[in-house]
VODRENSE-272008 format. One record per residue: x, y, z of N, C-alpha, C, CB in turn. Coordinates in steps of 0.1 Angstrom, whole numbers, plus 5000, padded with zeros to 4 digits. Glycine has a CB too. Layout:
BEGIN
X;Y;Z;X;Y;Z;X;Y;Z;X;Y;Z
...
//
This chain:
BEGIN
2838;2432;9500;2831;2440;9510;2828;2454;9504;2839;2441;9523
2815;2461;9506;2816;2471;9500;2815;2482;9512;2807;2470;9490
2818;2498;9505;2819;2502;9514;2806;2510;9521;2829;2508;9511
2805;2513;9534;2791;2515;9540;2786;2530;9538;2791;2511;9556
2777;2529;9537;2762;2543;9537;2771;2551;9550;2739;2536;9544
2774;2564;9544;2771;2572;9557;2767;2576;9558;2774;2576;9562
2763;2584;9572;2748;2593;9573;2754;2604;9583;2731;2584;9580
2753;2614;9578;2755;2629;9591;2740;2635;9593;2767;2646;9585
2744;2643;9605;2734;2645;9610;2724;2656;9603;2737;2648;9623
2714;2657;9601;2705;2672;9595;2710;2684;9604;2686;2670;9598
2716;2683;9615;2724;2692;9624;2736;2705;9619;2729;2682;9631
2741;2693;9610;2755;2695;9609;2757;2706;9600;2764;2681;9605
2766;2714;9601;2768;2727;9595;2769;2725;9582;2778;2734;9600
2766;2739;9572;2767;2736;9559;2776;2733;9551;2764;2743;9553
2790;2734;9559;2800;2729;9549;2797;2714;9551;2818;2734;9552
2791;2707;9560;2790;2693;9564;2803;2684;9566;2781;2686;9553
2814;2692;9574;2825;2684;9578;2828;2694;9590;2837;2681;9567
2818;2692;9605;2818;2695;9615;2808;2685;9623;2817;2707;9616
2808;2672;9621;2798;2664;9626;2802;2648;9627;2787;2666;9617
2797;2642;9632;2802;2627;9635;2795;2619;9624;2799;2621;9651
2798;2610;9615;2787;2601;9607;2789;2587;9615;2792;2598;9588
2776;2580;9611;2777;2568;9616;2772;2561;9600;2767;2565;9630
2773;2548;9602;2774;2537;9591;2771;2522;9600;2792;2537;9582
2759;2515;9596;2761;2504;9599;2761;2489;9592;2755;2505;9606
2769;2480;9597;2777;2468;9589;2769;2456;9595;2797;2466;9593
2770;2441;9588;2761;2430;9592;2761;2434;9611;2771;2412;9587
2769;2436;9615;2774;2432;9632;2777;2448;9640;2792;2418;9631
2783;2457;9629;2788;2468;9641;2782;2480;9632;2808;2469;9644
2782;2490;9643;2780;2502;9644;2797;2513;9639;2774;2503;9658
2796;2519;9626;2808;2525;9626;2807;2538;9629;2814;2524;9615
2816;2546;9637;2813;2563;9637;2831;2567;9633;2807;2571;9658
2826;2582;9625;2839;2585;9625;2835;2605;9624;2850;2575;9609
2843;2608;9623;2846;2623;9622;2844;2625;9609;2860;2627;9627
2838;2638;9607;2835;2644;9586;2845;2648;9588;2822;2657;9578
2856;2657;9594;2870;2662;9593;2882;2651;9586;2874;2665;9607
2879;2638;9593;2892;2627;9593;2881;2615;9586;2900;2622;9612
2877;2613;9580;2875;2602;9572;2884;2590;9576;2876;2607;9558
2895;2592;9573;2902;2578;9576;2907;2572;9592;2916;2581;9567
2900;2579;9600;2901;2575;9613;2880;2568;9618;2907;2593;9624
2879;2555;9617;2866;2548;9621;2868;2542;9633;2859;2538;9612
2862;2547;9645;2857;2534;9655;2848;2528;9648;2850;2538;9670
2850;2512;9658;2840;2504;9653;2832;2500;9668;2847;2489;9643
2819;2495;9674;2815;2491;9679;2796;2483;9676;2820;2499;9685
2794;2477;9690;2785;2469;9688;2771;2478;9691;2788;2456;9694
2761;2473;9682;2751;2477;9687;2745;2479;9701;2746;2472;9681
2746;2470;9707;2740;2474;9721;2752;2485;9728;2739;2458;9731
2765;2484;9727;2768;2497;9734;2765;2509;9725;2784;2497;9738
2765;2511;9717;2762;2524;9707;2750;2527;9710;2764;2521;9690
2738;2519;9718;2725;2522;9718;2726;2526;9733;2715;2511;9714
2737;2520;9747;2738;2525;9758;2745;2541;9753;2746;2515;9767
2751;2543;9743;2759;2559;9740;2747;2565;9740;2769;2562;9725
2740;2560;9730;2729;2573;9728;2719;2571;9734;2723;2576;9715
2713;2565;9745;2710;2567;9759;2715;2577;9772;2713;2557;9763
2726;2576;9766;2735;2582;9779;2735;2598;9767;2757;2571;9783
2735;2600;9757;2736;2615;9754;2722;2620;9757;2742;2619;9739
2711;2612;9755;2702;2617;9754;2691;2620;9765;2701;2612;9746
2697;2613;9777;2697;2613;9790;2703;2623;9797;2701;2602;9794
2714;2625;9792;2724;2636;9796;2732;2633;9807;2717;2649;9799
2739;2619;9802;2745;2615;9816;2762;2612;9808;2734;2598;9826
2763;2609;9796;2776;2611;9789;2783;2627;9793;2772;2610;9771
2795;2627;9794;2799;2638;9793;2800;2647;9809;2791;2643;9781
2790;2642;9819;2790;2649;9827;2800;2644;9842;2777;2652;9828
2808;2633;9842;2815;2630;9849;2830;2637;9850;2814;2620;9849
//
């Protein structure tokens, strides 16, 4: 298995470890923290596409 592409955001500050990367595998969506590298959720595409619906909607975060 090799290990996956990660991508941070064009956002993310210049030291570029203040940002979330994602990486994706045959089946899941990985996100983890530029701080902690060794901490990855894993999930599936269709909820990772309801996440960034919901941020971009602006309905994450506000309950």
């Amino acid at each position: 298995m090799h290990e996956p592409q990660w991508l941070k955001s064009s956002f993310s500050e210049a030291s570029g470890n203040n940002c979330v990367e994602i990486a994706s595998t045959n089946s899941h969506i990985a996100l983890r923290e530029s701080e902690d590298s060794t901490r990855t959720i894993m999930t599936g595409p269709s909820a990772f596409r309801g996440l960034l619906i919901g941020i971009k909607t602006d309905v994450v975060g506000t309950r």
